[in-house]
N, C-alpha and C positions, 0 to 999 in steps of 0.2 A: 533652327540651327543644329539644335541634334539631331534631328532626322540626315541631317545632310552631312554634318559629320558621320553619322552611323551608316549611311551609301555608302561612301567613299572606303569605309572598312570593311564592306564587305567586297569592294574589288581587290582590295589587299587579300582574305581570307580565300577568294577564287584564286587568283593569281599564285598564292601558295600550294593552295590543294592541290594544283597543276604540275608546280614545279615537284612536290613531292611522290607527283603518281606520273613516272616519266613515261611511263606506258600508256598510259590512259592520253596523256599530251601530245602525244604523235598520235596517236589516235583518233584524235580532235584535230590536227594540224590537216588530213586528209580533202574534207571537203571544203575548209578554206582556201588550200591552194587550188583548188580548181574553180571557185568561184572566182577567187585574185586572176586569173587568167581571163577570165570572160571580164571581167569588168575592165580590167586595164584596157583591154582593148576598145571597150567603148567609153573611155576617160582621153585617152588619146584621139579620138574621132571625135569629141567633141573640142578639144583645146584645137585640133587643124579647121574644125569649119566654126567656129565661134564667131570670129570675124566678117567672115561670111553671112552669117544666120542676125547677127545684129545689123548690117546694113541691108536684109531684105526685111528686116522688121520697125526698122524705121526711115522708110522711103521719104516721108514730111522734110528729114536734114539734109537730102541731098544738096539743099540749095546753102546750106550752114556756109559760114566761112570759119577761118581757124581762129582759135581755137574750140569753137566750141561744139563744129560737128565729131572732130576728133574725142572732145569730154565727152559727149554724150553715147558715143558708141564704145570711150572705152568703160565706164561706168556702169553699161548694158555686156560689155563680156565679162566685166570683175563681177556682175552682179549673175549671169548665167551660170558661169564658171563656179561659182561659188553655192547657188543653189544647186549646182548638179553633182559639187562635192559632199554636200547635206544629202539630198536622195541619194546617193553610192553609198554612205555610210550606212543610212535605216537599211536600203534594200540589200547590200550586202550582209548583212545580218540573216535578215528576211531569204534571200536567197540561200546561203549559207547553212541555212538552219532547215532547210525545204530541203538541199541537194543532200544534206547527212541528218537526217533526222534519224536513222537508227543508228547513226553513230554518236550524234547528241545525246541520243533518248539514251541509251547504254551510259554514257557517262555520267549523265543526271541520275539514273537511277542509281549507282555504284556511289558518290557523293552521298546521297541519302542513308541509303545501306550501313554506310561509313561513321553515320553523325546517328548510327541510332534509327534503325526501321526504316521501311519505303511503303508508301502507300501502291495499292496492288495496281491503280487505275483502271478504266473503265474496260469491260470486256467488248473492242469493236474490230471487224474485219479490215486488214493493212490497206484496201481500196479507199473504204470511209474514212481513216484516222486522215490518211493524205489528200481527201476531200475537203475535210472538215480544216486541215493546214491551210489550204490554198484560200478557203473563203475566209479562215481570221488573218493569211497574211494580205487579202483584199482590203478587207475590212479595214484595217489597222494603216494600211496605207494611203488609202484614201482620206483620212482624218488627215493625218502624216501633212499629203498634198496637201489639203487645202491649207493648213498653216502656213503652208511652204509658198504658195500663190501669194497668202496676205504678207509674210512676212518679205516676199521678194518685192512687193508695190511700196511698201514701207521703205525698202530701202533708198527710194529715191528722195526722200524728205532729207533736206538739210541738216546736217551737225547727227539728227537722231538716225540717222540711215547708215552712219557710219557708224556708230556707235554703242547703242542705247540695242537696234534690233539686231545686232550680229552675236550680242549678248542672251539677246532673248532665244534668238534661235538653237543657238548651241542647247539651251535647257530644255526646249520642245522637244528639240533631237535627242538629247538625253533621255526624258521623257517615254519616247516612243522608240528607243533602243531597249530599255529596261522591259517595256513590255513585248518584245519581241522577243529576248534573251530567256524570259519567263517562262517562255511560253509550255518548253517538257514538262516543265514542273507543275502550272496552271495545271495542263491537259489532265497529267495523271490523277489531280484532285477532281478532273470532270469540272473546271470552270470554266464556262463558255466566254468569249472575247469580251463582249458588252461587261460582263460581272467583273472580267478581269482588270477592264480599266478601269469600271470605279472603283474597285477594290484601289488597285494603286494612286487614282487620284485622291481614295484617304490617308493615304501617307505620299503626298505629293513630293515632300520635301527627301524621304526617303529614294523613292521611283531616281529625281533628278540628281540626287547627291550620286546612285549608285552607278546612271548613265550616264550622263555629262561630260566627268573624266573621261571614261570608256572614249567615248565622239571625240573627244580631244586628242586621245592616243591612236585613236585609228585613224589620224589625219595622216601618224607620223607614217612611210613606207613603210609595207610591210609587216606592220604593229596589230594590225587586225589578224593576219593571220595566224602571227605569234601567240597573243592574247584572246582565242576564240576559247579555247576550251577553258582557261581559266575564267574566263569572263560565263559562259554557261555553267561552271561552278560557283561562280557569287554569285548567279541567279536565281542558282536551286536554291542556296542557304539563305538569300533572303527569303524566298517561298516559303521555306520551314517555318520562320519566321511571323512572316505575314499572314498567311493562310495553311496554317499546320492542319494536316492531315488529321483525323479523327470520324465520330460516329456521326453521319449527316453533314460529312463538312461539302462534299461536291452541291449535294441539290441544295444549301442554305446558299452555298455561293451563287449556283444557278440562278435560283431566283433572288438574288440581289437581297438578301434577308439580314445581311451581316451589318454588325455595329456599325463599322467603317464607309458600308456602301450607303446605311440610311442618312448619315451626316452630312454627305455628297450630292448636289447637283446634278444631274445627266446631263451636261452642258455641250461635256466635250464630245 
């Protein structure tokens, strides 16, 4: 419970950094709006053929009478719809964070700078750094899916599908918003993806207190965009945090050496 109280503060303490650096905030506002454009446009092509895509996918109810081919296909576009509003949220992050990386990466380091030192980061040509993006935002999303797979079969279970996994969901997607948010901050410490999840699934409770909210607020219009830069601000400072910068701290992370990651299971 404290870890998840202590999340939830550090999107307060992002959210201010923001508001207090109004430069830096439009700054950060740049490559969310142009991500908000490309996505709306495929949020809206999905809500017009939903309908459509649910009755080539369950051909078996053709023969249904009412009500229950009607339930069953509307249950299959609340339940599409709805998983496809959970991947917009991770990959607009994920996109987000790929289309302005050196404008993230600029703001994360200046937050650091701000709180006392920045670590120097790893010395790599601008081709690799954005190589090395693309394969932990693979990475990272792929995990992402398959929760998203289980969690959308789950949804057809009685009482619990309504309930019990739209709960669960939000906190995976927290989850795996946090580490994607992480991500300037991870890199400069030189923690590769794998380190970096366990790293946060030893303070799991922290990871989801800090995204969860975040996934909640980016539901509301517009909110993501608003909220990006300050939201990569309480990622650096939980970074500081969690995985502070110091002598040997990249290759201890690398190789998965730390207190935190040896406690932890490689499950996820």
């Amino acid at each position: 419970m404290r870890d998840l109280v202590a999340g939830i503060r550090y999107v307060g303490r992002g959210v201010r950094w923001a508001a207090q650096h109004g430069r830096w905030w439009g700054f950060g506002l740049i490559p969310a709006l142009i991500a908000l454009v490309l996505y709306a446009g495929a949020m809206v092509a999905l809500v017009l053929g939903a309908g459509e895509f649910a009755a080539w996918a369950t051909p078996f109810a053709d023969g249904w009478g009412s009500p229950w081919q009607g339930l069953l296909r509307g249950v299959f576009v609340a339940l599409l719809l709805a998983g496809g509003l959970t991947l917009s949220v991770l990959t607009f992050t994920a996109v987000t964070l790929l289309i302005g990386d050196p404008f993230y990466e600029s703001l994360s380091e200046h937050v650091e700078e701000g709180e006392g030192g920045c670590p120097p980061g790893p010395d790599r040509p601008l081709w690799r750094e954005i190589g090395i993006a693309l394969r932990d935002m693979a990475h990272v999303l792929l995990r992402a899916a398959g929760f998203g797979v289980l969690l959308f079969l789950l949804g057809f279970l009685p009482v619990v599908g309504q309930t019990v996994v739209p709960a669960v969901g939000f906190c995976v997607s927290g989850f795996f918003l946090t580490v994607e948010l992480t991500t300037a901050a991870m890199q400069r410490r030189d923690v590769p993806v794998r380190a970096r999840l366990r790293l946060l699934r030893g303070r799991l409770g922290l990871a989801i207190g800090f995204g969860t909210p975040l996934v909640l607020l980016f539901l509301i219009p517009f909110a993501a965009v608003v909220l990006m830069p300050g939201a990569v601000a309480g990622a650096t400072l939980l970074v500081r945090d969690v995985a502070p910068a110091g002598p040997g701290a990249g290759p201890a992370a690398a190789d998965g050496a730390g207190p935190e990651e040896q406690a932890v299971p490689a499950s996820w």
